[in-house]
Structures are given as C-alpha cells and as structure tokens.
Chimera marker file (.cmm) of the C-alpha trace (Angstrom):
<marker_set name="trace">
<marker id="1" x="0.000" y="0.000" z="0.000" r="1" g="1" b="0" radius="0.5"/>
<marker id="2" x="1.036" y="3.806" z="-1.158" r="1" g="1" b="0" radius="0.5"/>
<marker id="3" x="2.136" y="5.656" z="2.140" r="1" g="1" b="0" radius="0.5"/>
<marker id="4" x="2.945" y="9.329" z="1.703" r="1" g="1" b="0" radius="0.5"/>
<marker id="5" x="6.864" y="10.311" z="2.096" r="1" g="1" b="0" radius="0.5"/>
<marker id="6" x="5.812" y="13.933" z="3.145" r="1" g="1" b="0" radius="0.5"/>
<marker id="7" x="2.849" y="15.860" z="4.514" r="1" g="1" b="0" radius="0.5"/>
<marker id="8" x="0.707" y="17.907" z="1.891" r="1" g="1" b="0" radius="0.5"/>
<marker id="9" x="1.634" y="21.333" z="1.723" r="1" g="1" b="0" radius="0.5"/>
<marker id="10" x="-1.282" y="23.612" z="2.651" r="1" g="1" b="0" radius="0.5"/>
<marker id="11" x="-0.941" y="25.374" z="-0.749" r="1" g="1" b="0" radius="0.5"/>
<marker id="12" x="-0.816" y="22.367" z="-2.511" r="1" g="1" b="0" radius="0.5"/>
<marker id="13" x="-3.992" y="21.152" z="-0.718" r="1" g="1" b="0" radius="0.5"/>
<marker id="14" x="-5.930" y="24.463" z="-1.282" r="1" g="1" b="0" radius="0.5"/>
<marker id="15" x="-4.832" y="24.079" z="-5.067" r="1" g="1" b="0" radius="0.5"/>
<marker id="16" x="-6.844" y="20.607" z="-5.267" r="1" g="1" b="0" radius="0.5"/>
<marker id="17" x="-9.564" y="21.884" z="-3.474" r="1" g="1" b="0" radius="0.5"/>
<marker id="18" x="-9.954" y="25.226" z="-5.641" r="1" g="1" b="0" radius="0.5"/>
<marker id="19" x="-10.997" y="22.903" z="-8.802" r="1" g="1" b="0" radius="0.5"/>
<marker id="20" x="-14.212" y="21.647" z="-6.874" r="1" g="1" b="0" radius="0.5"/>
<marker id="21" x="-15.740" y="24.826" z="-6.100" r="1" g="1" b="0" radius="0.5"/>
<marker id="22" x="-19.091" y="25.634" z="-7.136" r="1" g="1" b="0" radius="0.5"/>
<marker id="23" x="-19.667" y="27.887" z="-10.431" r="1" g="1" b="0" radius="0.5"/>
<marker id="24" x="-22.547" y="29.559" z="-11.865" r="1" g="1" b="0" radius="0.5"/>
<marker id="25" x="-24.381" y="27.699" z="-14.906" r="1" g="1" b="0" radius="0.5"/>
<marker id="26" x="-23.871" y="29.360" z="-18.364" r="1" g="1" b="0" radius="0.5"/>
<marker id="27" x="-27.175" y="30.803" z="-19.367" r="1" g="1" b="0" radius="0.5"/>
<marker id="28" x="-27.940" y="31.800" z="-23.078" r="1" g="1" b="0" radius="0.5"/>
<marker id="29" x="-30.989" y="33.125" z="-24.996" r="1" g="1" b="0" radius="0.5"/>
<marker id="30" x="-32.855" y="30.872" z="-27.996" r="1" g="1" b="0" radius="0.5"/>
<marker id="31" x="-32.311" y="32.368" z="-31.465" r="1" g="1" b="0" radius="0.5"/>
<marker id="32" x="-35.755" y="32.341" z="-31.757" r="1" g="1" b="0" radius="0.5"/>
<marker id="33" x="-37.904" y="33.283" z="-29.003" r="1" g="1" b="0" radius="0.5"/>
<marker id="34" x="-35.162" y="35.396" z="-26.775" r="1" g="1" b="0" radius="0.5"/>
<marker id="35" x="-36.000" y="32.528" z="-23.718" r="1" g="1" b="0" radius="0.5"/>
<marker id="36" x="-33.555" y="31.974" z="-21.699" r="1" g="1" b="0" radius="0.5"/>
<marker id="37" x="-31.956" y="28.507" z="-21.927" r="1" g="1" b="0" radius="0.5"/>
<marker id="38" x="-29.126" y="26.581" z="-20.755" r="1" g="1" b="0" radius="0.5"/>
<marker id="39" x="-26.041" y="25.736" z="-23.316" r="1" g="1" b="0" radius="0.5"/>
<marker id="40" x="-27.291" y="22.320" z="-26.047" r="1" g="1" b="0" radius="0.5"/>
<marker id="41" x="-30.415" y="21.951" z="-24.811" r="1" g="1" b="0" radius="0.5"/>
<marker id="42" x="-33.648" y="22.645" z="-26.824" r="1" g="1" b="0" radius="0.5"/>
<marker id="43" x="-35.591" y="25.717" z="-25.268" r="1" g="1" b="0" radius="0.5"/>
<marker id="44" x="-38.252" y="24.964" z="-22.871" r="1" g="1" b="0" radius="0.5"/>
<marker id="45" x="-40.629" y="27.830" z="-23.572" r="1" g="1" b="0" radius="0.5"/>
<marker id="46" x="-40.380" y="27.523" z="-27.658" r="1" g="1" b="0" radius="0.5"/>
<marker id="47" x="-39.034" y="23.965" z="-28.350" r="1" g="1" b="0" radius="0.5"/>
<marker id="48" x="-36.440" y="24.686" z="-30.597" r="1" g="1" b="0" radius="0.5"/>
<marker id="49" x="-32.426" y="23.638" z="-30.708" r="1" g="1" b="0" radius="0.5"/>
<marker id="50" x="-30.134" y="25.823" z="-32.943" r="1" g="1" b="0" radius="0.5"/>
<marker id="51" x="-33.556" y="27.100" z="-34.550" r="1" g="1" b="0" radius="0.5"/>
<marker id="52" x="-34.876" y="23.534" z="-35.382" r="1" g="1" b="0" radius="0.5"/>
<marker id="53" x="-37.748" y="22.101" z="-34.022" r="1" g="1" b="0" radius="0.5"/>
<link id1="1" id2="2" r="1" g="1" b="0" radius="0.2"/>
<link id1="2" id2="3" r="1" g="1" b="0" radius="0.2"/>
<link id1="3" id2="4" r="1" g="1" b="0" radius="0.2"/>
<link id1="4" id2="5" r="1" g="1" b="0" radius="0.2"/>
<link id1="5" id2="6" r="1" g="1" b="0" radius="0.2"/>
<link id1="6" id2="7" r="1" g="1" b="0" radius="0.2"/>
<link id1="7" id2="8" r="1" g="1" b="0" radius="0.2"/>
<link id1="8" id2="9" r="1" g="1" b="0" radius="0.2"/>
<link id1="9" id2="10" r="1" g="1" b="0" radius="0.2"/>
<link id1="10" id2="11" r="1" g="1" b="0" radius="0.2"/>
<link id1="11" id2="12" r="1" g="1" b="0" radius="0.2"/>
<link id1="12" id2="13" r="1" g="1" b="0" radius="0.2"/>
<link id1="13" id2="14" r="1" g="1" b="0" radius="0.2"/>
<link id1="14" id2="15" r="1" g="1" b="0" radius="0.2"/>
<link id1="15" id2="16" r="1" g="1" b="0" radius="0.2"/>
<link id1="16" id2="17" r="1" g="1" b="0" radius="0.2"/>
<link id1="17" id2="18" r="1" g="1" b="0" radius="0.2"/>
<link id1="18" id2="19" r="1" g="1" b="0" radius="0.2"/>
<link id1="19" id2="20" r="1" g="1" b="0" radius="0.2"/>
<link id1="20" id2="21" r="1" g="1" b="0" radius="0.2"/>
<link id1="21" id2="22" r="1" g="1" b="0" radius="0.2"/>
<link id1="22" id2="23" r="1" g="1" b="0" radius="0.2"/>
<link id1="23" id2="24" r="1" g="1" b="0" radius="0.2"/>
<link id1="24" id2="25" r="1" g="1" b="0" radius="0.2"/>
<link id1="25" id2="26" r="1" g="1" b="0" radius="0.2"/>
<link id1="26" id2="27" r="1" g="1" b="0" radius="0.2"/>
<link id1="27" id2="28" r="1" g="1" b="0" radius="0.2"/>
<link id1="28" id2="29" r="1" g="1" b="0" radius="0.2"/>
<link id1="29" id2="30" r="1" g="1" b="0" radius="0.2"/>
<link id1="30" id2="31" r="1" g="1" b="0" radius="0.2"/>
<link id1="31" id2="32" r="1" g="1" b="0" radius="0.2"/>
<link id1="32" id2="33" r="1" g="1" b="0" radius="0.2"/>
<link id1="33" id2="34" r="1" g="1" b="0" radius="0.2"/>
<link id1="34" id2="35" r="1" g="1" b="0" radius="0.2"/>
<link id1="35" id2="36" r="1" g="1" b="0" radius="0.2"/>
<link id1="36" id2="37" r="1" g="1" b="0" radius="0.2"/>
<link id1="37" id2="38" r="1" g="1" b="0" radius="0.2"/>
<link id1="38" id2="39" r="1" g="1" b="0" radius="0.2"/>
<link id1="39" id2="40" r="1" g="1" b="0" radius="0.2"/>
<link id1="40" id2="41" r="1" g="1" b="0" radius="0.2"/>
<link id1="41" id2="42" r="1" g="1" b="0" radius="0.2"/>
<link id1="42" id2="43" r="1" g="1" b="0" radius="0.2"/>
<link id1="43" id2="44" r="1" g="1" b="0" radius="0.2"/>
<link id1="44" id2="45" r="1" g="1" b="0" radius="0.2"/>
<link id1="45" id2="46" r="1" g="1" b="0" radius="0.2"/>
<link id1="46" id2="47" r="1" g="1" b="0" radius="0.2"/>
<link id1="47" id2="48" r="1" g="1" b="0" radius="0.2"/>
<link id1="48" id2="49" r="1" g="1" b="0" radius="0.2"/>
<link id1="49" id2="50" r="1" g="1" b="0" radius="0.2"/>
<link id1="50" id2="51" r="1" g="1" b="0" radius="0.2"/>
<link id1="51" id2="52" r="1" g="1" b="0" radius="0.2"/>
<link id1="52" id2="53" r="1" g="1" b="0" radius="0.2"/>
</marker_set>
C-alpha cells in the first residue's frame, strides 16, 4: 500500500480543493424566441435547438 513520504503542503492542498468549487451555470438566450436557456439543450418555452424544431 502507497504511504505518503511527506505531509501535503497547505498550498498544494488548497490548489486541489480550488478545482471543486461551485460555479454559476452558463445561461444563453434561444435564437428564436429570446428565452432563456441553458447551453445544447432545446428551449423549454419555444421547443427549438439551434432554430430547429
């Protein structure tokens, strides 16, 4: 079994952590209707994907 050879640095340990925080979800508007509508996903209010039905 792996044992460690030296403690984790606190930087290096904050630098892990950083890349699991919580972001905000991209929000766009449909081409046709102005909606907005999360990134590849067909538009809730109108129905369409990259103006296709």
């Amino acid at each position: 079994m792996g044992v460690p050879k030296r403690k984790t640095s606190k930087m290096r340990l904050r630098t892990r952590k950083a890349a699991h925080r919580w972001r905000a979800a991209k929000v766009v508007s449909c081409l046709r209707c102005g909606a907005r509508v999360l990134p590849h996903t067909a538009c809730p209010s109108c129905g369409y994907y990259k103006g296709k039905r």
